[in-house]
C-alpha positions, 0 to 999 in steps of 0.5 A, spaced: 761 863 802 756 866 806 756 874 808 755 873 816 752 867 820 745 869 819 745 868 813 749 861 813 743 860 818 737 862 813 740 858 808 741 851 812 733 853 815 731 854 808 734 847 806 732 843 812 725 846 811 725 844 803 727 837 805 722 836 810 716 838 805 718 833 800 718 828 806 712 830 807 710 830 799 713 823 799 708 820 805 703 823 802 703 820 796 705 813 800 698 813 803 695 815 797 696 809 794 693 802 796 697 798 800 698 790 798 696 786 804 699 780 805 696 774 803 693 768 808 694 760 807 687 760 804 689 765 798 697 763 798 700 764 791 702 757 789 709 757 785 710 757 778 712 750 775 713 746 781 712 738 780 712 732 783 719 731 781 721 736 784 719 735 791 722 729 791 
């Protein structure tokens, strides 16, 4: 496949080099976006269609 081992050795340095900027790409793009905090007691989602009965 590969004509000696320097060109095995470019090949994988290109490779890895490639998947660390798209790591990289993919983090940035993580802290760009807003994170979602979580919630406190006071400000809880309450859960959809719970009643007394079910409580019990």
């Amino acid at each position: 496949m590969f004509g000696n081992d320097a060109d095995f050795l470019l090949s994988l340095h290109r490779s890895h080099a490639a998947e660390l900027r798209a790591d990289a790409e993919a983090d940035r793009l993580a802290r760009s976006l807003p994170r979602r905090h979580a919630r406190g007691w006071l400000s809880r989602r309450q859960r959809p269609g719970r009643t007394d009965a079910a409580r019990r």
